[in-house]
C-alpha positions as CSV (number, residue, x, y, z in Angstrom):
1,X,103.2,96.8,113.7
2,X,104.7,93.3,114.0
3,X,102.7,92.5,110.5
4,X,104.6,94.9,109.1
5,X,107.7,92.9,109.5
6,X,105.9,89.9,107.4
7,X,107.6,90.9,104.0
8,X,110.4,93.3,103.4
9,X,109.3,96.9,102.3
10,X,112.3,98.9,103.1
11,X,115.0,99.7,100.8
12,X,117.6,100.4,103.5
13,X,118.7,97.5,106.0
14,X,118.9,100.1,108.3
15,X,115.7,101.2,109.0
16,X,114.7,97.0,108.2
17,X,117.1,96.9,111.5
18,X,115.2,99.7,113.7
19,X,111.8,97.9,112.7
20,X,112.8,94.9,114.4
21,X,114.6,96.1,117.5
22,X,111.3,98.6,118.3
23,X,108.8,95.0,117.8
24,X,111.2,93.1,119.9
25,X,111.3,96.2,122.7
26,X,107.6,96.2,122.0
27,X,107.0,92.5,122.7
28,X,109.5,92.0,125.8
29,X,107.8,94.8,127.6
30,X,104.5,93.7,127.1
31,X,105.7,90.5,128.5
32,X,107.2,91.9,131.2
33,X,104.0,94.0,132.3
34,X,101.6,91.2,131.5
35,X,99.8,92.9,129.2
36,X,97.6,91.7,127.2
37,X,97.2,92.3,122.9
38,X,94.4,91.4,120.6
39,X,95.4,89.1,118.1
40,X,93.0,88.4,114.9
41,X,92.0,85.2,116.7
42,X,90.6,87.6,119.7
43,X,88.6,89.9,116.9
């Protein structure tokens, strides 16, 4: 999901907005439950 928000695809800054707000939701609670992600590095 987060390589989604590499480039800009969406035609309305709205829904650019909600894309980041659910990664950074995404990534703080993953760091608040220590879980782990696979990266490409891990593949």
């Amino acid at each position: 999901m987060h390589c989604r928000l590499a480039r800009d695809y969406e035609t309305k800054p709205e829904h650019s907005e909600s894309m980041i707000r659910i990664a950074a939701i995404s990534t703080l609670t993953k760091r608040a439950t220590n879980e782990t992600t696979s990266t490409r590095r891990d593949a």
